[in-house]
N, C-alpha and C positions, 0 to 999 in steps of 0.2 A: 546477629540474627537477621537474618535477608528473607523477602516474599517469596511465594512460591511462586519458581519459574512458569509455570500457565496461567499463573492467577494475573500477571504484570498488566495486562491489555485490560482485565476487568477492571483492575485501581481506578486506573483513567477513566474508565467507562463509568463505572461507578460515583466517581468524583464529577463528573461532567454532564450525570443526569443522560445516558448514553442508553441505558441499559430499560429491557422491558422490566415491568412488574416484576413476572417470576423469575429473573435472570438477578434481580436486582436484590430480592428476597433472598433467594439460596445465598448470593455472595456475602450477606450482612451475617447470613447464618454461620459461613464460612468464618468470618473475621471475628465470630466469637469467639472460635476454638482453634484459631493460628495464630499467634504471636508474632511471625513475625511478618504478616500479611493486615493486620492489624496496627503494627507499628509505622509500616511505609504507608498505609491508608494517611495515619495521622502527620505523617513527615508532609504528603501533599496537602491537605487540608490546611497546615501551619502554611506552608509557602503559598497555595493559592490566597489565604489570609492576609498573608504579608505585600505578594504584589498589587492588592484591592485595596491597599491603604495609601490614601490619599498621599498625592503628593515624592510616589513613588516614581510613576512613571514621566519621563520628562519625553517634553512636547519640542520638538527640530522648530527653530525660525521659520517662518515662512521664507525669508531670503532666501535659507538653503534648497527650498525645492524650486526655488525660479533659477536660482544658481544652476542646479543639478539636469532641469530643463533646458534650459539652454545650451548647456554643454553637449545632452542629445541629441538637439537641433541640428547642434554646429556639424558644416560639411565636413565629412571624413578627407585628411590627408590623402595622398596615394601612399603606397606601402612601404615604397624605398625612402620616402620624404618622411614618415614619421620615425623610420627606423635611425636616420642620420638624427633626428631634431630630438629623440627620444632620452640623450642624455639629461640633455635643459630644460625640456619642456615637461616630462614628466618627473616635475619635482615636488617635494612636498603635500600638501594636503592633494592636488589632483594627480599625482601618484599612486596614492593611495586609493580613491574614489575607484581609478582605470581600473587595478588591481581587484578591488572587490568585484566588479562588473564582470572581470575577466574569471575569475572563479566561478562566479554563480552561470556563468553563460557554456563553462565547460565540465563543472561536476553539479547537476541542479539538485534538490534536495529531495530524496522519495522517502524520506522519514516518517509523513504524515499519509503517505499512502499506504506504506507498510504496516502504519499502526491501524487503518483503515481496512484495510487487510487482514490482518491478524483476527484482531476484533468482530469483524462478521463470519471469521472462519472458527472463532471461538464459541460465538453465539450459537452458530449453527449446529454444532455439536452438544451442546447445553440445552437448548430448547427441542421445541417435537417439533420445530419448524425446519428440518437437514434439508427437505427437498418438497416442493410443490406439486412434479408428479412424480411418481415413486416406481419404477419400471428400467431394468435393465435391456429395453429394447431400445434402440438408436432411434429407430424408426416412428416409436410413439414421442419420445423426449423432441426431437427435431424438429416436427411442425407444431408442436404444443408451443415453442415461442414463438413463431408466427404471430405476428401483430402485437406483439408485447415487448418486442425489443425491435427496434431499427436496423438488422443488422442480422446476419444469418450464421448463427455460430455452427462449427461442424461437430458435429456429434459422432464420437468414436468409442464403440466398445473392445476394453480393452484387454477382458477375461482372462483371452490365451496369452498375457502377458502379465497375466498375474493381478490387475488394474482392472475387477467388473465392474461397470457402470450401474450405481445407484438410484439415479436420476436426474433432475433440474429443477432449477429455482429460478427466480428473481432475486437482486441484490440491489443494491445502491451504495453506489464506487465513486470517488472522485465529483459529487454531485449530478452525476446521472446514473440512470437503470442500467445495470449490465447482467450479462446472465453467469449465472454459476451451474454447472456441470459438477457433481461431485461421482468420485469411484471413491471405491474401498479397496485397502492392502492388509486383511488380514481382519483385523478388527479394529483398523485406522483407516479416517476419511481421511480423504483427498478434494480441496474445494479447487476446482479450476475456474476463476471468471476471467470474462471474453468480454471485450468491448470495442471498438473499433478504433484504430492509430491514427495517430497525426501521420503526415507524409512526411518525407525523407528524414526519419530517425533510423537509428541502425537498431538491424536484429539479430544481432550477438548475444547470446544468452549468457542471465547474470545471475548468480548462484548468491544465494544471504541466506543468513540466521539472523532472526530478527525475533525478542523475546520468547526464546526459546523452542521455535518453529523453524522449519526448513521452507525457501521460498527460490523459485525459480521462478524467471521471468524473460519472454519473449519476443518476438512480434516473428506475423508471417500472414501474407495474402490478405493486408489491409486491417488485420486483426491487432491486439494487444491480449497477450494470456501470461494470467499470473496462477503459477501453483504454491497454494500452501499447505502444512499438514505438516504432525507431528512425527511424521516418520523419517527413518535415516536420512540425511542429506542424498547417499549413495542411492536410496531405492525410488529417490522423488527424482533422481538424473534418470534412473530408468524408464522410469515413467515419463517423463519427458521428452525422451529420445524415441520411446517407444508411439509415443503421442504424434510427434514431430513426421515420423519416416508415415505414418499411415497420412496425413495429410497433405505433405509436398507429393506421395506417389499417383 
């Protein structure tokens, strides 16, 4: 018996003190009468119990982090000299160290954003809080953020494509304010938030399912755009593409 796939992001949320009053309320109401939504409540409770018990978590020497400093200190080889010295040199425990470095520097982890993600795309849908101003006009939503976010998100109604714009919010993403834009496909929201990119990342767009939602994620014209929503994988690419051509045009 496994939770229910929408509910997964509320567990957490739930467990971590995440969630408002009324969001918090319904969920407890829920885990009365779901079994197995109730059970993995209690699986994380047993394991957040477990890891808070003393003596669990071990503490790295301090050595290791003047070790691990210094090695980031140390002048980089040239490219050819590390590749010839690479058999000998990277042996053993600083093998190993390079090796994790080199992972985390080429696939970084967006796990905690996607749960970040999920989770205000859930709430939004669960509380009367969907949108701040409630208006399918481009024209009202667009300067309503005006001095509320640092940052000029574009605002695209996307009707004749099936995607009308509902309105906008405020959020808080990745520890700052960013704006959500939400459309409807039918009688499923659409949360798009918009925050502004680092420079020189790529903007190849990358398609997940991430607890039982469809996520597509972006960049473009100094922006960063994440769509989520529980609709087909297929109709949130639509929407994307549709999204995408009106704002490079």
């Amino acid at each position: 018996m496994t939770a229910c796939a929408d509910k997964e992001a509320l567990l957490h949320g739930l467990l971590d003190g995440e969630l408002d009053a009324a969001n918090a309320r319904a969920f407890e109401e829920h885990l009365k009468s779901c079994q197995g939504c109730a059970k993995a409540y209690g699986e994380l409770q047993g394991l957040s119990a477990r890891l808070s018990t003393p003596g669990v978590s071990y503490r790295a020497p301090a050595g290791l982090r003047q070790r691990v400093e210094a090695m980031a200190a140390a002048p980089v080889a040239p490219r050819k000299r590390l590749r010839a010295a690479a058999p000998w040199a990277l042996s053993g425990t600083f093998a190993a160290i390079a090796a994790s470095f080199a992972i985390v520097s080429i696939q970084p982890n967006t796990t905690a954003l996607e749960d970040q993600l999920v989770a205000s795309h859930v709430r939004s849908t669960l509380a009367s809080h969907l949108v701040d101003v409630e208006t399918s006009d481009r024209h009202v939503v667009k300067p309503w953020f005006n001095g509320r976010v640092d940052f000029a998100p574009p605002v695209i109604d996307l009707a004749d494509n099936g995607f009308p714009l509902a309105g906008g919010r405020l959020d808080y993403i990745g520890e700052r304010v960013v704006a959500a834009l939400v459309y409807r496909r039918n009688r499923h929201v659409i949360n798009l938030f918009v925050w502004p990119s680092k420079p020189g990342l790529s903007s190849t767009p990358a398609v997940a399912q991430h607890s039982g939602y469809s996520m597509i994620h972006w960049r473009h014209g100094g922006l960063e755009y994440w769509a989520v929503s529980d609709i087909d994988a297929h109709d949130l690419e639509a929407f994307h593409q549709a999204f995408a051509i009106r704002t490079q045009s």
